[in-house]
Structure formats: C-alpha cells, structure tokens
C-alpha positions in Angstrom: 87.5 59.2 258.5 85.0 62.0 258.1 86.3 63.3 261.3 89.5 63.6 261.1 89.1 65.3 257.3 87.0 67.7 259.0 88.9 68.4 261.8 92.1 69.2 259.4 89.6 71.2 257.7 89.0 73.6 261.1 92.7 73.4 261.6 93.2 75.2 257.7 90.8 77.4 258.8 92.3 78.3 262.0 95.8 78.6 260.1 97.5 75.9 261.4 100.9 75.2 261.0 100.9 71.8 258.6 97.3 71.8 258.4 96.9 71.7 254.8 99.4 68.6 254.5 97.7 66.8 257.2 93.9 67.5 255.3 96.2 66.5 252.2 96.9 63.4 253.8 93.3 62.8 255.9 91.7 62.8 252.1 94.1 60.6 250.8 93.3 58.3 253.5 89.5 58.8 253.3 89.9 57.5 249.7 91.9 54.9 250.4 89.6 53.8 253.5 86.7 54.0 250.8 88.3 51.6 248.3 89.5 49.1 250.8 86.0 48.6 252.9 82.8 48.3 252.5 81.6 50.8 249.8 78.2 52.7 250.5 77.0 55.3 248.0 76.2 57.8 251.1 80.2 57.5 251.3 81.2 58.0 248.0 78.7 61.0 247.6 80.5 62.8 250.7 83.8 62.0 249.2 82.7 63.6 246.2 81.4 66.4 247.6 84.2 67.1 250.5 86.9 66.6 248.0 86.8 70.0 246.0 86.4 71.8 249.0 89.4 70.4 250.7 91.2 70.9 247.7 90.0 74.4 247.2 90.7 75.4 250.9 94.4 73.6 250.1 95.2 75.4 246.8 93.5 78.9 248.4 96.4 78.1 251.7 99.2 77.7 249.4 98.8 80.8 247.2 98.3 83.2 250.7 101.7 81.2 251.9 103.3 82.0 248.3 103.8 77.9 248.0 103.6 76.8 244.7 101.4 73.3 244.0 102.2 70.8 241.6 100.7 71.8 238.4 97.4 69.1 237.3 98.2 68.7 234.0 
C-alpha cells in the first residue's frame, strides 16, 4: 500500500489529472488494508504520519483548482 499512496503522491505533485482522488482513494485503502490485516505499530506510525500530508497536499490541490472540499465539521 505504501507504494501506490506514494506514487499518487508524485502524481499530485506532477499535477496530474485525478491524482488527488486517486491519493484520496490509495489512503482510504491503506487504512482499510491496516484494519483488515495484520496490525504492526511500524504501520500505524506511517499511517499517522503520511496521512496529514496527503491530506494537506489534497486540500492545497483543491484550493489552486478553485474545488471546494467538504467542510470537517
């Protein structure tokens, strides 16, 4: 899983069309992938540190493409 987040990361980066959607979506599945297997704490300490970043590189994608995201509240 950590490949695939990463390289939907690269594809954000590189502007991508549908690259934040597809991180969106690699994340999701990292987390799911996490709570389904075998649990490690060397997993759940990249998910919690990949996780704000991809959501970061998300939110900072949407407001350069003028897309409004679901508010968190």
């Amino acid at each position: 899983m950590k490949d695939e987040v990463y390289r939907h990361m690269f594809r954000l980066e590189a502007h991508r069309p549908g690259a934040a959607l597809d991180l969106a979506v690699a994340l999701l599945r990292a987390f799911l992938a996490y709570d389904s297997g075998r649990k490690t704490g060397v997993d759940r300490q990249w998910l919690r540190e990949i996780a704000p970043i991809c959501l970061s590189m998300i939110e900072a994608t949407a407001q350069a493409d003028g897309s409004a995201l679901p508010d968190d509240s």
